[in-house]
VEXLO-369084 format. One record per atom (N, C-alpha, C): residue in one letter; chain; atom name; x negated, y negated, z. Coordinates in steps of 0.1 Angstrom, whole numbers. Layout:
// residues N
(a A CA (X Y Z))
...
***
This chain:
// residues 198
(x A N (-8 12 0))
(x A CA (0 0 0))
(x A C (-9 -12 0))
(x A N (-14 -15 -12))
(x A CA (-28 -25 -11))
(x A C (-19 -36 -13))
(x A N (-6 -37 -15))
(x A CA (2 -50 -24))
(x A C (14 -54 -8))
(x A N (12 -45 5))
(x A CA (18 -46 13))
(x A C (18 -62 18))
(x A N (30 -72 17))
(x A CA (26 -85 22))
(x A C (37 -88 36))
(x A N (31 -78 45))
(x A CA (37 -79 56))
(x A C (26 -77 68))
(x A N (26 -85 86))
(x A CA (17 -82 91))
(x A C (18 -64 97))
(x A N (11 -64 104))
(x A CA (4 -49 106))
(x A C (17 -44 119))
(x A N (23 -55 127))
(x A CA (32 -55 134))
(x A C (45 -54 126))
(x A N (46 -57 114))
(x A CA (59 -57 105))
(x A C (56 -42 102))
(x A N (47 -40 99))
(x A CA (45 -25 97))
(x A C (49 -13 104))
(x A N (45 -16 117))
(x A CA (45 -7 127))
(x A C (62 -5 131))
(x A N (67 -14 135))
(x A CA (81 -15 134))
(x A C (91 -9 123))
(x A N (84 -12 114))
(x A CA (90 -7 101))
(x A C (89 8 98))
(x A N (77 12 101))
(x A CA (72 29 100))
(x A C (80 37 110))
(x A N (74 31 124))
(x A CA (81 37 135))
(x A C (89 26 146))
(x A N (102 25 141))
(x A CA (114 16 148))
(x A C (115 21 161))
(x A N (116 12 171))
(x A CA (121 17 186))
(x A C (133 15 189))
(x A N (139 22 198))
(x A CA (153 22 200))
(x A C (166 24 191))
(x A N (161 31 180))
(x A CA (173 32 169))
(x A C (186 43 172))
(x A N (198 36 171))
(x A CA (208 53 176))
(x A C (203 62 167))
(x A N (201 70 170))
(x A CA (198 82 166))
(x A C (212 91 160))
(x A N (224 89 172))
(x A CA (232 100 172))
(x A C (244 87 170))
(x A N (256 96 172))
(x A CA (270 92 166))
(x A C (269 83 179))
(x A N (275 70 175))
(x A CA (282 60 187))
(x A C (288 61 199))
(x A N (297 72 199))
(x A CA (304 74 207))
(x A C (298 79 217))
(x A N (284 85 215))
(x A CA (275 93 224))
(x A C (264 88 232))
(x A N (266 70 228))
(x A CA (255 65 235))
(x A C (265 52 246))
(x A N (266 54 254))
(x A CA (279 48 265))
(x A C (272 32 264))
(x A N (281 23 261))
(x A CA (271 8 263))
(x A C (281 1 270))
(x A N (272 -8 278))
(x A CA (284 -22 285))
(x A C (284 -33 273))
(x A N (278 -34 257))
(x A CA (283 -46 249))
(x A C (282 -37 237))
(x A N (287 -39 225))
(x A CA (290 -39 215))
(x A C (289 -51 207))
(x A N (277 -54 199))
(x A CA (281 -63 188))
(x A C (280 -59 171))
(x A N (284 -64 163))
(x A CA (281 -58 150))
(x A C (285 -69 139))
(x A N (273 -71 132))
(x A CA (275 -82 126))
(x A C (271 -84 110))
(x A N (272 -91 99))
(x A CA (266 -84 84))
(x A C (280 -77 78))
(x A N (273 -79 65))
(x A CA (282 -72 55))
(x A C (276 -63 45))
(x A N (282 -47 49))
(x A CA (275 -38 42))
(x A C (279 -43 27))
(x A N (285 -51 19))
(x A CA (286 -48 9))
(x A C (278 -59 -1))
(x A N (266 -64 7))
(x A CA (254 -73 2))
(x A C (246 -64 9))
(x A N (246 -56 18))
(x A CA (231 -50 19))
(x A C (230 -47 34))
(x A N (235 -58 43))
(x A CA (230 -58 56))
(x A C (240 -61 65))
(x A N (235 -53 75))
(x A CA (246 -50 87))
(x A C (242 -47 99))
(x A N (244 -48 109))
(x A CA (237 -47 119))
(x A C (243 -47 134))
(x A N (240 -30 140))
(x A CA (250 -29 151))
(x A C (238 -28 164))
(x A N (244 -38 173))
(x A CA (236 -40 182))
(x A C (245 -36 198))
(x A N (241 -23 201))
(x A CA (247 -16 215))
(x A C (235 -21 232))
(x A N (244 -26 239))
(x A CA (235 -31 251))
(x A C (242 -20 268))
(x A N (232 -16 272))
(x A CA (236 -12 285))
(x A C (229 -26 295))
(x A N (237 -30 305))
(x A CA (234 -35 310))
(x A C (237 -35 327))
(x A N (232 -42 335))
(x A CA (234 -42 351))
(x A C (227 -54 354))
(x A N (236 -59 366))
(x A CA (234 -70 368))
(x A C (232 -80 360))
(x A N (234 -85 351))
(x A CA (231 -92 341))
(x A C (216 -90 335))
(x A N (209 -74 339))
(x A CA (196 -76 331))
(x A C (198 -66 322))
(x A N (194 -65 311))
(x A CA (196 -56 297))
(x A C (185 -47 300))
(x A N (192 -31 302))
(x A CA (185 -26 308))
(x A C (182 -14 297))
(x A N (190 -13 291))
(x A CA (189 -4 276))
(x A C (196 -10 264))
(x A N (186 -8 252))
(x A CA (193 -12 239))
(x A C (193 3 230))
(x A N (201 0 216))
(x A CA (200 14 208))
(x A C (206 3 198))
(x A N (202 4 185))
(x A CA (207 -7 172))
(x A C (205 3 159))
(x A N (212 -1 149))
(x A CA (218 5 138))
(x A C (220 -5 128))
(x A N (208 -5 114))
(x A CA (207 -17 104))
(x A C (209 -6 93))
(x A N (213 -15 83))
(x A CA (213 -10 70))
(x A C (213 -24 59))
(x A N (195 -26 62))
(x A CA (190 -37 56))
(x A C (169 -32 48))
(x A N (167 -43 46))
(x A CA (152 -39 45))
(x A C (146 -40 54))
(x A N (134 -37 50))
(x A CA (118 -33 61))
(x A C (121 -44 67))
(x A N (123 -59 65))
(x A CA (120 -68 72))
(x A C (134 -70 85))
(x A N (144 -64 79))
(x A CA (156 -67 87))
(x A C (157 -52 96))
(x A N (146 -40 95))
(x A CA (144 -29 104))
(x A C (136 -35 116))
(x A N (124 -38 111))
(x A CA (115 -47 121))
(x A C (118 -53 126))
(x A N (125 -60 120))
(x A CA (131 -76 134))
(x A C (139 -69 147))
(x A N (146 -61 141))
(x A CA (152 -57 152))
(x A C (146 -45 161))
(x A N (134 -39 155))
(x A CA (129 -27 164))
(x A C (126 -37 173))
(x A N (114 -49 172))
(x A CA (109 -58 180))
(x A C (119 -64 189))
(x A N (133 -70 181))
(x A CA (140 -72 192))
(x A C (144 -65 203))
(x A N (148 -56 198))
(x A CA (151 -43 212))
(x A C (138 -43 220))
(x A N (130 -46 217))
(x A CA (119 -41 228))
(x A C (118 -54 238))
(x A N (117 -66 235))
(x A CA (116 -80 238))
(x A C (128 -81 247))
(x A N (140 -75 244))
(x A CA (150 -80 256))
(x A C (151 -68 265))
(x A N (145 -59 267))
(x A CA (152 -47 275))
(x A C (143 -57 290))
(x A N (153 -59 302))
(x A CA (145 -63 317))
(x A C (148 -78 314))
(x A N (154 -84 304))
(x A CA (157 -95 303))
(x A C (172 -95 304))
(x A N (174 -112 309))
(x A CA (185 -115 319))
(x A C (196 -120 306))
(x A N (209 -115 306))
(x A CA (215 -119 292))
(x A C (215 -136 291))
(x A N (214 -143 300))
(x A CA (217 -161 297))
(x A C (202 -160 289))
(x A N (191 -153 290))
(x A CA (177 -158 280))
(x A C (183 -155 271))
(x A N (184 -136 271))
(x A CA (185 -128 252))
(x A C (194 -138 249))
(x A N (210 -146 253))
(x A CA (216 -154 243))
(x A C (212 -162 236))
(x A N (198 -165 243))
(x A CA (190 -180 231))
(x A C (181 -175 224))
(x A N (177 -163 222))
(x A CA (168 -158 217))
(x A C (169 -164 203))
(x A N (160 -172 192))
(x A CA (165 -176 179))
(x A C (156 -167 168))
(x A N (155 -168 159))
(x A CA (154 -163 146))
(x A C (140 -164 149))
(x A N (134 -174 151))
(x A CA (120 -178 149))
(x A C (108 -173 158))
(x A N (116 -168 168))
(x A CA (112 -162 180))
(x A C (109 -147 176))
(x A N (117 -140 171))
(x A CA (115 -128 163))
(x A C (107 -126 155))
(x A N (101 -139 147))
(x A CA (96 -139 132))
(x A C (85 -146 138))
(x A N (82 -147 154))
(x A CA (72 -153 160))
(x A C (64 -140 161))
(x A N (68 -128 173))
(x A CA (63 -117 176))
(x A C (60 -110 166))
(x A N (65 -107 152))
(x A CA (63 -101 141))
(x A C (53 -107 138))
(x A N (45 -118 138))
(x A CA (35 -122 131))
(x A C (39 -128 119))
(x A N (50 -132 114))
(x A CA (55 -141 105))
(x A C (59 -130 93))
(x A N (68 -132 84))
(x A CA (76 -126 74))
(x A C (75 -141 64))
(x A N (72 -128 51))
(x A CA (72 -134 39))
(x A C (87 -143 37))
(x A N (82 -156 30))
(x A CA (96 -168 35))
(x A C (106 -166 25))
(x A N (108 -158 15))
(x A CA (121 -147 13))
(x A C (131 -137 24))
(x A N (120 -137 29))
(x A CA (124 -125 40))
(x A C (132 -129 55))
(x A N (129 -139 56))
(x A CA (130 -147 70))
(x A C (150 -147 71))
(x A N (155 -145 62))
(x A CA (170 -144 63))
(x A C (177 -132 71))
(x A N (166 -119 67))
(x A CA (168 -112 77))
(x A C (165 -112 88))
(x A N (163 -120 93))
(x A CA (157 -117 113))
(x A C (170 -129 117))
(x A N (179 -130 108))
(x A CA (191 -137 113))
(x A C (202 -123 123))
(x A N (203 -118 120))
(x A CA (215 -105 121))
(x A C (208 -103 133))
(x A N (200 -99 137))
(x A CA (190 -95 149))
(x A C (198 -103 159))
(x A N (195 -114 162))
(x A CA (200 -123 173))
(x A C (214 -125 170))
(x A N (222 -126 160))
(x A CA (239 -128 155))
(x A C (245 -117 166))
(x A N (235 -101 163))
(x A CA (244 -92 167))
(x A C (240 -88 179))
(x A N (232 -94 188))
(x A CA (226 -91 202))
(x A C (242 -103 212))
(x A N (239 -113 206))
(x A CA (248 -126 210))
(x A C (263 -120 210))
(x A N (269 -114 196))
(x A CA (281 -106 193))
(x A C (279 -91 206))
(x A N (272 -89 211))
(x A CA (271 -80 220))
(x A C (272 -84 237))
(x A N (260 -92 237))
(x A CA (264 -98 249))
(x A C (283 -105 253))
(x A N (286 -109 242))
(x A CA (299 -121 246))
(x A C (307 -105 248))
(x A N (309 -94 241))
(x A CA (317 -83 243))
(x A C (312 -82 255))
(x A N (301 -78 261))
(x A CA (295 -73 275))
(x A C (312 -86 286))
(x A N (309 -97 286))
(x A CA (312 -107 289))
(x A C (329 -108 290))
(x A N (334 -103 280))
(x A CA (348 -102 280))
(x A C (352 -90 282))
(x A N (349 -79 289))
(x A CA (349 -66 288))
(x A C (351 -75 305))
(x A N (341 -82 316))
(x A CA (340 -81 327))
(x A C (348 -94 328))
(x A N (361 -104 318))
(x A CA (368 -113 323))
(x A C (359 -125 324))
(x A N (346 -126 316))
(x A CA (342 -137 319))
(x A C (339 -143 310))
(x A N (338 -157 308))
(x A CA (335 -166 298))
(x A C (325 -164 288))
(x A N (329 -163 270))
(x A CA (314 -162 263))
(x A C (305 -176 263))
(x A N (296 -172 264))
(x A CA (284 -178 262))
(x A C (284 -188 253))
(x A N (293 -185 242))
(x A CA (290 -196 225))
(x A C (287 -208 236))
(x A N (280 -216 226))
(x A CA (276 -229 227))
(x A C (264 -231 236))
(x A N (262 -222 241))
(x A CA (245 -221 248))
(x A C (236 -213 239))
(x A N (235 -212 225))
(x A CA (225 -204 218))
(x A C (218 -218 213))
(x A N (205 -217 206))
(x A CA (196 -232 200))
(x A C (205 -231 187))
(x A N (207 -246 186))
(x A CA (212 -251 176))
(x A C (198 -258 167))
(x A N (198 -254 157))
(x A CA (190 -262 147))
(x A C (191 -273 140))
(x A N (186 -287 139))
(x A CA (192 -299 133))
(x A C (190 -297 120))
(x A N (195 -298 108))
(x A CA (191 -293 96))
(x A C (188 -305 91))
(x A N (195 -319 91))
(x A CA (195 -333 88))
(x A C (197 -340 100))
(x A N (184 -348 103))
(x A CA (183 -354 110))
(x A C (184 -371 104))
(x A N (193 -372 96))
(x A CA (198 -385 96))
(x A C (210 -387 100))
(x A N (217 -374 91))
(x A CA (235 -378 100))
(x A C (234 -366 112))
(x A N (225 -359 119))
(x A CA (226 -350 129))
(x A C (235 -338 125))
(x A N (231 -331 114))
(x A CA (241 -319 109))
(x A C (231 -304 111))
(x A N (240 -296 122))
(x A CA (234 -287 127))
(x A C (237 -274 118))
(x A N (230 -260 122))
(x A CA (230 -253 113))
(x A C (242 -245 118))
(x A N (254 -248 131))
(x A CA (266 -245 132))
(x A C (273 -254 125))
(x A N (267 -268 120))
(x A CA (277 -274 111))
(x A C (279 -268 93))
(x A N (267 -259 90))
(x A CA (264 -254 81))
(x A C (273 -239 80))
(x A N (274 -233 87))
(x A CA (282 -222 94))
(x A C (292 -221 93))
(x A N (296 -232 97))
(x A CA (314 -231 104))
(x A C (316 -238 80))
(x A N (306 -243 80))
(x A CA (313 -246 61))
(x A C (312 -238 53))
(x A N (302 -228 58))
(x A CA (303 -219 46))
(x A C (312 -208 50))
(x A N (319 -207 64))
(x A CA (332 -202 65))
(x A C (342 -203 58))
(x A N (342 -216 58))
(x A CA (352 -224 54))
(x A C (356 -228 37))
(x A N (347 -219 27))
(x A CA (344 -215 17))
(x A C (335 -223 9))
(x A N (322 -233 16))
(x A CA (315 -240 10))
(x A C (303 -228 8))
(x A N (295 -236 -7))
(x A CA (287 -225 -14))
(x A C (277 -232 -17))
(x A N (283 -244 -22))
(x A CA (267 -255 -32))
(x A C (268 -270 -24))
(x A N (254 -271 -27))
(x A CA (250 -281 -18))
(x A C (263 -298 -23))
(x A N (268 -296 -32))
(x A CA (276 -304 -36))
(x A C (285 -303 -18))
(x A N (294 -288 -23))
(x A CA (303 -284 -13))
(x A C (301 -288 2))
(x A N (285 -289 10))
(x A CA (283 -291 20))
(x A C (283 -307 18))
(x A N (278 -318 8))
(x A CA (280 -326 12))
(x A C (290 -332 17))
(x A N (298 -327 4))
(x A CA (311 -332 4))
(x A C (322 -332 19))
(x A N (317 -318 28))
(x A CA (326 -316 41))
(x A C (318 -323 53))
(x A N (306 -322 51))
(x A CA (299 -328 63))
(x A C (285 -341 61))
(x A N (285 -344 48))
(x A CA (277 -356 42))
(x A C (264 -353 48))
(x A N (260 -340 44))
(x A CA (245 -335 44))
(x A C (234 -342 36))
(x A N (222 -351 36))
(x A CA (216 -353 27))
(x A C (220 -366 18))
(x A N (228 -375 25))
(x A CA (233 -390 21))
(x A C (227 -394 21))
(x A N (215 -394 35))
(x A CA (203 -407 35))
(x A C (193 -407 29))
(x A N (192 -397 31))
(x A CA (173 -390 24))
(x A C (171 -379 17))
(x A N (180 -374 18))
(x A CA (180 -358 13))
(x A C (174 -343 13))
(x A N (160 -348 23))
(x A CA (153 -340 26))
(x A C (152 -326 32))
(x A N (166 -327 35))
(x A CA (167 -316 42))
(x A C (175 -302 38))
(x A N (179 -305 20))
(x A CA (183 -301 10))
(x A C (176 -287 6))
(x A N (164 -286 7))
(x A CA (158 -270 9))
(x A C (162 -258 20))
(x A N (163 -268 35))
(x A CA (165 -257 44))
(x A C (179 -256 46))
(x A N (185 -266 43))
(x A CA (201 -266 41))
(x A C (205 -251 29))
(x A N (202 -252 20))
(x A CA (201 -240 13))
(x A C (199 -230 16))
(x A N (184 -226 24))
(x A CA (175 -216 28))
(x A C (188 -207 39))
(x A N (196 -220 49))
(x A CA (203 -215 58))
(x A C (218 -208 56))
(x A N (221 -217 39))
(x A CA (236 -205 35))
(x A C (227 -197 21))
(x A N (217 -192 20))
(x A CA (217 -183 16))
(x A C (216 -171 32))
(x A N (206 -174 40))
(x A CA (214 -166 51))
(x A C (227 -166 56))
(x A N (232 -173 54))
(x A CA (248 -169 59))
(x A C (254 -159 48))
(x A N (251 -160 36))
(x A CA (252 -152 25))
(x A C (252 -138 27))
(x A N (242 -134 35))
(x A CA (236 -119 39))
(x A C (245 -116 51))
(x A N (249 -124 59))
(x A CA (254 -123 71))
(x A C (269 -119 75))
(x A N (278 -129 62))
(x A CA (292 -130 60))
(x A C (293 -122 49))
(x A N (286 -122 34))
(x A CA (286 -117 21))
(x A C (301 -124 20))
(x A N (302 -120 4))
(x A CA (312 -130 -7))
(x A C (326 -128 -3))
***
């Protein structure tokens, strides 16, 4: 694999994944359930938490994505097990793609699902025990920092069936002043692309 352009840590994750279900669902007892992605772009991603006391004390996860989106998440499972669910909720994209040693910047869309479906897990943990979810305590990213448009304001539009950067201006006036922020604005609904699919 002389053409391999992944670090040696993307690798190892990739070859040999930790914590993957192994067996049917039903057979592994979890206090959260999240699951997030759409198998019919590629990627999906089921993220099972045992927990106590609020520390995550076992994980087991289930992708059906690429090497990069296997990796992200073997690494995640290992990084939150003994961690307290208020950290794992903030855990972001970059943090994952920090420990990996960095992912080719194609690739960086997958290490989104990783933390979507940990978060989608924890808030089940949370409503299972009658208690309040978490949303609104995960890092928000500013994507434009002229009119302050975050990458939940990016989110909630491409829910909402925005697609081209026309479409985001048009609902949230992305890129009026300067426009510079027109690449990662992109960068961020092609990940939602992978995440929600068409």
């Amino acid at each position: 694999m002389n053409d391999w352009l992944y670090s040696d840590i993307v690798k190892d994750h990739f070859m040999n994944p930790k914590n993957v279900l192994l067996e049917d669902e039903s057979k592994w007892p979890c206090d959260g359930r999240g699951i997030v992605g759409n198998i019919q772009c590629g990627d999906q991603m089921l993220v099972l938490l045992r927990i106590e006391n609020d520390i995550i004390v076992d994980v087991r996860w289930k992708t059906y994505g690429c090497a990069s989106a296997i990796a992200s998440t073997s690494i995640l499972s290992e990084a939150i097990k003994g961690m307290n669910i208020s950290e794992a909720y903030k855990l972001r994209p970059h943090d994952i793609v920090s420990k990996l040693g960095g992912l080719p910047p194609n690739k960086i869309h997958c290490s989104v699902l990783g933390d979507k479906a940990l978060r989608a897990a924890i808030d089940d943990y949370l409503e299972k025990q009658g208690r309040p979810s978490m949303k609104g305590e995960e890092h928000v990213e500013v994507i434009c920092h002229c009119l302050n448009v975050t990458d939940r304001d990016l989110e909630e539009a491409y829910k909402a069936g925005d697609r081209t950067w026309e479409d985001l201006q048009a609902r949230t006036k992305i890129g009026t002043a300067c426009g510079k922020c027109k690449e990662r604005a992109m960068e961020k609904m092609h990940e939602f692309s992978h995440l929600y699919g068409e």
